[in-house]
C-alpha positions, 0 to 999 in steps of 0.5 A: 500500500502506498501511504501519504502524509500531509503538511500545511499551514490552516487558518485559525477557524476557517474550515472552508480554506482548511477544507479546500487545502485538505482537497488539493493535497488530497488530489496531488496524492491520488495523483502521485499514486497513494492509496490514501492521506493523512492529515495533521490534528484539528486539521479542518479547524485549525488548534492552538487558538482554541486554547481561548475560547469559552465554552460557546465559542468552542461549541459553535465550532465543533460538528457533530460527526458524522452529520456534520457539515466538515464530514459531509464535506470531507466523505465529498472529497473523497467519493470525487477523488476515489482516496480515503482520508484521514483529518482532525476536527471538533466533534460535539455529541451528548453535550460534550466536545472533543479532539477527534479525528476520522477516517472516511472513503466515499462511502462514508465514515470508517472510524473515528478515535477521541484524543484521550488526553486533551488539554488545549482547551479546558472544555473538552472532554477524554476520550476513553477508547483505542480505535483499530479499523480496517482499511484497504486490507490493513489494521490502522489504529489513531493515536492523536499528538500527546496519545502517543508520549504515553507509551502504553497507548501505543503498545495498546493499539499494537496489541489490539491488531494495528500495523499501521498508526496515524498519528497526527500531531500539532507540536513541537517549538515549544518551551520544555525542560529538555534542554534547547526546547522553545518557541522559534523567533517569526524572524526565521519565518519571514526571512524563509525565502531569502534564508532558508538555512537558518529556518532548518536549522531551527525546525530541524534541530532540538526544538523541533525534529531533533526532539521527535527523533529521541522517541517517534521512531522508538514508538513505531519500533518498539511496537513493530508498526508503521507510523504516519506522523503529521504535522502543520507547517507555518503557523497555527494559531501563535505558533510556529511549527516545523512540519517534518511530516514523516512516514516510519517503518517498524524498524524505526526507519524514516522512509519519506519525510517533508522537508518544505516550508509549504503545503506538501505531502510526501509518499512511500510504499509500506508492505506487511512482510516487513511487520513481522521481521521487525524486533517490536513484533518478536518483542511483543511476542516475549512478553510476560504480562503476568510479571507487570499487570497489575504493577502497570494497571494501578491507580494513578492521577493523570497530568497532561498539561505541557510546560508551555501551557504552564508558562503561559498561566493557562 
């Protein structure tokens, strides 16, 4: 199967233009031979401005899914253009909002996973299950942006049949404890075109793909599973963020990886041959869960704010 995987700049709140971008890499990957695409989280809405919004504001934007306009909208695409996609948006349902991404062909909705752990804006709710869904003969699964720092999500998902995991994310250039880790100056941005180093520089270094590649590679190694990894480029909302959008194989291996500063996809070939030679696979098959069940299914207080939310006073 070849998979693709998007990158682009979203207006905050402008589902019409995020919408219409969505479209025109979607036509550029059907176009270039993929058998599907993804993209980043909250892709049709855009995230980190939510993080202000009251509870109004942030319910006048969700959508309820799959009646919702934005998946309507999004089933449309993918009937015109005969390619499965995957994208983010604000789901409303019970009196609830959450961070959700789905999955749709022309047919209709395939699957749709809630972020377990949100924190962008204090009124969205966890979701509270793993999603694996079939998909052009694969088991994918969907862990969204913080999902995946915790590795049990990641082994849970492997171990409920994914071979392959989106994972769109809004990250990095962002504050941390980790040495080197903040926000990357607008100078860089503006100046791209006439000096494009010193931008990679910034974007590919510990605040951005050096940090990713201290443990992105690890998740799809250590679980023996192909990982889709999504990002926007440019800004969302305040921030900048490097893109770096990249497609991993189960050895940890960067197969295809986006290195603009524009709205890109990349494309590589995945093949289920590869799974079952890979360390993750022969790892999960040695284990002994009756030595650590119950040490790792203790009661335990989760915190899930980042540091720069926490900088911030939020």
């Amino acid at each position: 199967m070849k998979i693709s995987v998007a990158q682009f700049q979203p207006k905050d709140g402008d589902k019409t233009f995020n919408l219409s971008v969505i479209r025109k890499l979607s036509k550029k990957a059907k176009s270039n031979g993929a058998d599907l695409i993804s993209f980043h989280e909250m892709s049709i809405t855009a995230y980190t401005f939510t993080n202000d919004l009251s509870l109004k504001q942030i319910t006048d934007l969700a959508e309820k899914v799959p009646d919702g306009k934005s998946t309507q909208e999004l089933i449309r695409i993918s009937k015109a253009l005969n390619i499965p996609i995957l994208a983010g948006l604000v789901e409303k349902s019970d009196g609830k909002i959450y961070n959700t991404y789905i999955c749709v062909t022309g047919d209709g909705l395939v699957a749709k996973y809630r972020k377990i752990h949100p924190f962008i804006n204090k009124y969205m709710s966890a979701g509270d299950e793993y999603c694996v869904f079939d998909l052009l003969g694969w088991k994918c699964g969907i862990l969204i942006c913080y999902d995946n720092n915790v590795i049990e999500n990641v082994r849970a998902t492997s171990l409920l049949g994914a071979e392959l995991i989106f994972a769109p994310h809004v990250t990095g250039c962002t504050p941390s404890a980790m040495p080197h880790r903040d926000y990357v100056a607008d100078k860089y941005w503006q100046n791209r075109e006439n000096d494009p180093v010193s931008l990679r520089m910034e974007f590919d270094g510990p605040k951005g793909r050096r940090w990713l590649m201290r443990w992105l590679p690890a998740r799809a190694y250590d679980n023996g599973v192909y990982y889709a990894f999504t990002n926007p480029i440019g800004y969302d909302g305040k921030q900048l963020k490097n893109g770096n959008s990249m497609i991993i194989d189960p050895y940890g291996e960067v197969l295809s990886e986006i290195k603009s500063f524009e709205n890109e996809i990349t494309i590589s070939k995945i093949t289920k041959e590869k799974i079952q030679l890979s360390g993750g696979w022969r790892y999960k098959n040695a284990r002994r869960p009756e030595l650590y069940k119950d040490i790792i299914g203790r009661k335990h207080q989760s915190e899930t704010t980042p540091v720069w939310l926490k900088n911030d006073g939020s």
